[in-house]
Structure formats: structure tokens, C-alpha cells
N, C-alpha and C positions, 0 to 999 in steps of 0.2 A: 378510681371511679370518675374523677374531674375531668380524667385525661378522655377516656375514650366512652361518657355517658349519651352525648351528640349523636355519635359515629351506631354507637349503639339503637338508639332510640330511630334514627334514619332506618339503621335496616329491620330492624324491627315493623315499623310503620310499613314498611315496602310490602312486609310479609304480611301484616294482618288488615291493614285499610284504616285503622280506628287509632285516633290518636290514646283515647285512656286508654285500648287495648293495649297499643305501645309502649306505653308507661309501665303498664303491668308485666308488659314478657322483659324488658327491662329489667324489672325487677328482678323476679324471676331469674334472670341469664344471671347477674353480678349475685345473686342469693347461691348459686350453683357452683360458677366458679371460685366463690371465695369459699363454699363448703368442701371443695372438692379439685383444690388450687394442686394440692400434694400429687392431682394425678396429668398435670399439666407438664409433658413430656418437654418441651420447647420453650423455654421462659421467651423467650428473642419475640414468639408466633403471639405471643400473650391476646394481643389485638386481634387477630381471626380468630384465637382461641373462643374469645368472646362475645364477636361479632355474631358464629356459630351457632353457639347457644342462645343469643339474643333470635335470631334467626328459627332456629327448630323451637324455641317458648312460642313466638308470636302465630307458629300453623300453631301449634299445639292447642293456643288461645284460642286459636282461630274458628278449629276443627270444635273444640268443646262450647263455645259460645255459638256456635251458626245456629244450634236449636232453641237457643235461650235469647236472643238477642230480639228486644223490640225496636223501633222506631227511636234512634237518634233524638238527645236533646238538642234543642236549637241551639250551636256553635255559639249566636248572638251573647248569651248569657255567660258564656266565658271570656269576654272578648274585657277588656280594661275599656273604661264608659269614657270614650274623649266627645264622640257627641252621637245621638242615635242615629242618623243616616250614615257616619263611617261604620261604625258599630255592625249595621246594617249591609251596606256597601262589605267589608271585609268578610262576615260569616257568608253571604255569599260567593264572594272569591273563594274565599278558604274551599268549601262547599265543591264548588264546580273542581276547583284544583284536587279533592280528594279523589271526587268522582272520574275523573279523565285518569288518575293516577291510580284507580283501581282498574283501570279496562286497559293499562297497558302491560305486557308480560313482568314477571319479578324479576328477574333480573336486569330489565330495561330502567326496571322502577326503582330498582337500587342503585344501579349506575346513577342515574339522576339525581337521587337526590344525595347520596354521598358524595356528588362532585360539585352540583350546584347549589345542594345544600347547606356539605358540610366543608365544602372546597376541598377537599382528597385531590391527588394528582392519579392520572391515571393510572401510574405505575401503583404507586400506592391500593389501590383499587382491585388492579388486574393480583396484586400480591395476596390482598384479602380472600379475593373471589376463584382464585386458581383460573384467571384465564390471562391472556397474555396484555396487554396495553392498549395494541391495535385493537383487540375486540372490545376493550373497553370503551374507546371512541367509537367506536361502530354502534356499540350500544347504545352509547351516547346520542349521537346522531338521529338513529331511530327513535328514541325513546321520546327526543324533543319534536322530531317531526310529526309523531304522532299526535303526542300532547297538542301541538299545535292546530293539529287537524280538529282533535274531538273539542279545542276549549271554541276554537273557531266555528263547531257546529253547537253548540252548547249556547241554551238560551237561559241570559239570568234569572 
């Protein structure tokens, strides 16, 4: 679970937008495959195995919370108190960062944050995601120019 929780909880988040959401399909995905390890055809795949199921937990979360979900608590309140203006300063970054990272496609939003988040190599990436390396950088590419357009139109 140490090894691939990060990797996990990155594509997780890509899928559902909400960091506890992420935690929970997390959850969820390593509750699954360790109940249901015996039917993991591929020991070598373990890591997409996983990825996967972290993956289809967080729509699943996704799909059953969108009716149920009120107004976000203020990020602020999670944030470790070094002083109230960074405090302040970060839950807005974080904030703006979630929001730009839900308006860009999933799998743009995976590539990003499994490469700049959790530093994956491409190859790495493209082997998870079933596409080739080259499109993994292509994703890349897009994902960040976007980002860069919407944080650049984004008022604190």
C-alpha cells in the first residue's frame, strides 16, 4: 500500500475533483483488491491493476455523491496554521489549482498530476494508461498549457 498509495490517490483525484473524495475511492480501490487479490491474473500489472480500480471507485464516488454533495468546506481549515495569510494565500492556490484541474479532460489530468505530481516517467505512465509514451507527453503538454491559460484567467 506504501508503494503505490500516492500513484493511487493522484488518479483518483484526477477522476473525482475532491481531495476526501480521493481518499475514499482510495480507499475503496486497495479494500477491493486486497479482497479480491486471488483474482489478479498478472502479479507484474499489480500497479494498473490498482491504479484501475482506484480509477472506476472515484466516478463511482463521483456519480453517487454529485446528488448529495453541498458546498465545500473551506480548504483553510485543513491547511497546518504557519500563519493566517499563508494559510489563507495556499487554500486559495490549492482552490484555483483544483478548479483549473477539474475543467481540464481526465486523462490530461492524470497525465499531470502522475508526472508532476507524483514524478512517473512517461513510459511509466503510457504502461498504466494503455497509450503509448509519445501521447503521454502530448497529454502532458496540453494539459499544462491549459492549466496555464485557465490559472492565468483565474482571479484570486
Amino acid at each position: 500500500m506504501r508503494r503505490h498509495v500516492r500513484a493511487a490517490f493522484a488518479v483518483a483525484l484526477s477522476a473525482c475533483g475532491h481531495m476526501d473524495d480521493a481518499e475514499d475511492a482510495c480507499q475503496d480501490a486497495f479494500l477491493r483488491c486486497w479482497t479480491h487479490l486471488g483474482e489478479c491474473r498478472e502479479p507484474d500489472r499489480f500497479k494498473s491493476w490498482l491504479l484501475a480500480a482506484a480509477r472506476n471507485a472515484a466516478h463511482n464516488r463521483r456519480e453517487r455523491e454529485a446528488l448529495r454533495r453541498g458546498d465545500p468546506l473551506d480548504e483553510a481549515v485543513a491547511i497546518a496554521p504557519d500563519s493566517p495569510l499563508e494559510d489563507a494565500d495556499r487554500a486559495r492556490l490549492r482552490m484555483r489549482l483544483l478548479r483549473a484541474l477539474d475543467q481540464i479532460p481526465e486523462r490530461e489530468r492524470t497525465v499531470v498530476l502522475l508526472h508532476d505530481l507524483e514524478g512517473w516517467l512517461h513510459r511509466e505512465i503510457g504502461e498504466t494508461m494503455g497509450i503509448s509514451e509519445v501521447m503521454s507527453r502530448r497529454l502532458l503538454t496540453d494539459a499544462r498549457r491549459k492549466l496555464r491559460t485557465l490559472l492565468g484567467s483565474q482571479t484570486g
